[in-house]
N, C-alpha and C positions, 0 to 999 in steps of 0.2 A: 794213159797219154804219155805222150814224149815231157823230158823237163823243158823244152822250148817251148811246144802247144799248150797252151793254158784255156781251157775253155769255161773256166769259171765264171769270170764277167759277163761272157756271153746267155751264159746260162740261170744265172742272175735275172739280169736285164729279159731277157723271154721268163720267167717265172714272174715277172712285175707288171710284165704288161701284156704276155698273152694269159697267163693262168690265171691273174686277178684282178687285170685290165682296166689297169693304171694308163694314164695317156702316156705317151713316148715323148719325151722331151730331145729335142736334136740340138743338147750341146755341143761343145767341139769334142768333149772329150769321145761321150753318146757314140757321134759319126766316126770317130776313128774308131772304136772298138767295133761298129758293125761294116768300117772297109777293110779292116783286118780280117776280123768274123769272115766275111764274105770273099775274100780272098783263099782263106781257108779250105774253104769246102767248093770252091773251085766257081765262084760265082766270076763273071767277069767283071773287072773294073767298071767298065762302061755302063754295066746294068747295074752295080750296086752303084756308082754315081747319078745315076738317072732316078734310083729307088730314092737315095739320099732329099730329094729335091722339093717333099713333101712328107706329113707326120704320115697319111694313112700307107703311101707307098712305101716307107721306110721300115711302118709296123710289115708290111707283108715280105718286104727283105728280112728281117729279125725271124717271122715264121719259117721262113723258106730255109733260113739258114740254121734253126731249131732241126726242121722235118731233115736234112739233110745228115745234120747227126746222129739223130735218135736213126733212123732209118739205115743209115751205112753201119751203126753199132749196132744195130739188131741181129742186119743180114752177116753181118760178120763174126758175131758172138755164134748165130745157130751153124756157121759153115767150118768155124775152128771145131765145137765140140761134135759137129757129125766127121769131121776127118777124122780128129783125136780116135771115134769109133773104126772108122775105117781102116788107119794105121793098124789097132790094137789089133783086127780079125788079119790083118796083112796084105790089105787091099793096097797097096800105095799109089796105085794107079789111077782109081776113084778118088782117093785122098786129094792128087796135083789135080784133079779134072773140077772138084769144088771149089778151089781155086782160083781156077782156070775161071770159074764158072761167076763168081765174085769180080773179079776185073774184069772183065766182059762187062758188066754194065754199073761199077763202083766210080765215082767222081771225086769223093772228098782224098787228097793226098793222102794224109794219115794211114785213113782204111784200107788205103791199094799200096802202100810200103809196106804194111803190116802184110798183107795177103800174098805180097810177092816175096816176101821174108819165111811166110809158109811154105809156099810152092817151090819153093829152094830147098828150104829144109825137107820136104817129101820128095823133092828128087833126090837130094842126100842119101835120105835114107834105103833108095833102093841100093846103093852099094853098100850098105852097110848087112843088106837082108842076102847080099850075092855073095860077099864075105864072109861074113860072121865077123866080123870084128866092129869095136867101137872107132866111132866117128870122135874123136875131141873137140872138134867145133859143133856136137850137138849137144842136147842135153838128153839126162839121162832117161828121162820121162818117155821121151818119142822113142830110143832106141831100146829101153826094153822089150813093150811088145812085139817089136821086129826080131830080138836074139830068140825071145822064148816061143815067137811061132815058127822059129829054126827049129828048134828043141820040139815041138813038138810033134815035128815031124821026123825026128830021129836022128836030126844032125848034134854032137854034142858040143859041147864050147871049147873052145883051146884057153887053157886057162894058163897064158901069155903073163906078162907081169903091167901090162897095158890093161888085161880084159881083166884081173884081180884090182889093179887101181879105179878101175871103170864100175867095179860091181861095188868095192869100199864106200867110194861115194854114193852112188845108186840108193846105196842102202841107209849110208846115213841121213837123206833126204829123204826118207820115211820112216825113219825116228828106231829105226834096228840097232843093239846095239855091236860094239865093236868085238866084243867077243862072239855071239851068236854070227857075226860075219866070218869071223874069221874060222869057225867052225865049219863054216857052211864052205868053203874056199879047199878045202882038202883033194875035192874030186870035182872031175865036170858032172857028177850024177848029182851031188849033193848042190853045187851049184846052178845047175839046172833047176832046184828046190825053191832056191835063195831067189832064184829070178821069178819064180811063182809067187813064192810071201812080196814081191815088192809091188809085183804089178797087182797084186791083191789089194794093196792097202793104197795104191792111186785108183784103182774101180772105185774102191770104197771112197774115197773122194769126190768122186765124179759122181757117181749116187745123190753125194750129200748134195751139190750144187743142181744139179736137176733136180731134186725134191725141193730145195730152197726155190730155184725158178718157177718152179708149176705153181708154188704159192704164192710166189711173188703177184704169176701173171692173175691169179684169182683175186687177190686183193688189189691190185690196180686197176683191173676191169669193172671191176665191182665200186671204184670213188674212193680206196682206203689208201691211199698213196704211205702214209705214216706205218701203215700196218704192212704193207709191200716191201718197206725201207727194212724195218725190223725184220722179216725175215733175213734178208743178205746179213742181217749185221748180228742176228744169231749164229749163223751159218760162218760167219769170219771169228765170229769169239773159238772156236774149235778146231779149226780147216789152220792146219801147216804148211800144207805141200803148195813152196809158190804159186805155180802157174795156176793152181783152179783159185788159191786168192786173188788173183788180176782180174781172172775173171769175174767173181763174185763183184769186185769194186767198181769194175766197167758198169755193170748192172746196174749197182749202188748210184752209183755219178749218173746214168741216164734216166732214175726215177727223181734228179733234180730239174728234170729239165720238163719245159709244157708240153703238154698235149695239145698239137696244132691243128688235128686231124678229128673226124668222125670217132 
């Protein structure tokens, strides 16, 4: 989440009274946090005031505004890690069309800034796949798979004093050290290598958090919500590489929240 969106409270509050249904109390504080809540995920004024007006309509603004989360984070957790796939084969075009495919019918603000944040960055990166050169406004993750499906088509890297500063850090974001880099930096053959061991060891990431998620979803499905939690939070005691940690945590924060649904 963003440091302004806080959805803890909210999250809270539907874990008290739909997951173990508790009555809903409509204090003042209560109602602001579910016209905020409700505002959020794009509910209107007018209907979260009308929900506001009674305990049992208010409990089903608090689900609606639950189901809106967990659901805009679901579809949007599975459409970043099928791009991320996408990108890496060198598809970018499928990559903006998942996207594309997400705002098309995404409502809560959050999850369609995030998605148009994506769909940016995958248009980005078709210059960077027409070039061969690094983007500095991207990160090193997404434009790897893009240099080394150049490379492996026989284009080799120009190894620039930008595309040497680009691979330095590249590498130290998965944990290479500074001398095996700078080994690796001598040739564009050998660096063409270097660009293998990296996106090596972000597969091997992505791996770990798809195995952590297929158990996840087995133990949630199944009533074991604690035993669901502990996988992600195995899975984060080990995982360095920022972005599949965000991911992981997203997960994490969405097994706080109730199950409003079948």
């Amino acid at each position: 989440m963003t440091a302004e969106l806080d959805w803890g409270p909210i999250r809270a509050l539907g874990q008290r009274v739909i997951e173990r249904g508790e009555l809903l109390e409509l204090t003042d504080e209560v109602r602001g946090l579910l016209r905020r809540s409700a505002s959020e995920v794009a509910i209107p004024p007018e209907d979260a005031e009308n929900a506001l007006g009674s305990v049992p309509t208010a409990t089903t603004l608090l689900g609606e505004i639950m189901r809106r989360i967990r659901e805009g984070s679901d579809r949007l957790c599975k459409a970043e890690l099928r791009a991320d796939d996408l990108q890496d084969a060198g598809d970018l075009d499928g990559a903006c069309r998942l996207m594309e495919e997400v705002l098309a019918v995404e409502v809560v603000p959050h999850y369609r800034r995030i998605a148009e944040s994506q769909l940016r960055e995958a248009t980005r990166l078709k210059w960077v796949a027409a070039s061969g050169q690094a983007d500095p406004k991207l990160s090193g993750r997404v434009q790897i798979p893009v240099l080394l499906h150049r490379v492996q088509q026989g284009q080799s890297l120009e190894l620039n004093e930008e595309m040497r500063a680009f691979l330095r850090q590249a590498a130290a974001d998965v944990g290479l050290s500074e001398a095996k880099t700078a080994e690796a930096l001598v040739s564009s053959e050998s660096a063409g290598a270097l660009l293998r061991q990296i996106m090596g060891r972000f597969r091997d990431a992505a791996d770990r958090l798809e195995s952590a998620l297929s158990r996840m979803s087995e133990l949630r499905d199944a009533g074991d919500l604690e035993g669901a939690r502990q996988q992600i939070r195995d899975w984060l005691a080990v995982e360095v590489v920022p972005r599949f940690r965000r991911a992981a945590e997203e997960n994490l924060a969405d097994l706080d929240e109730p199950l409003t649904g079948p």
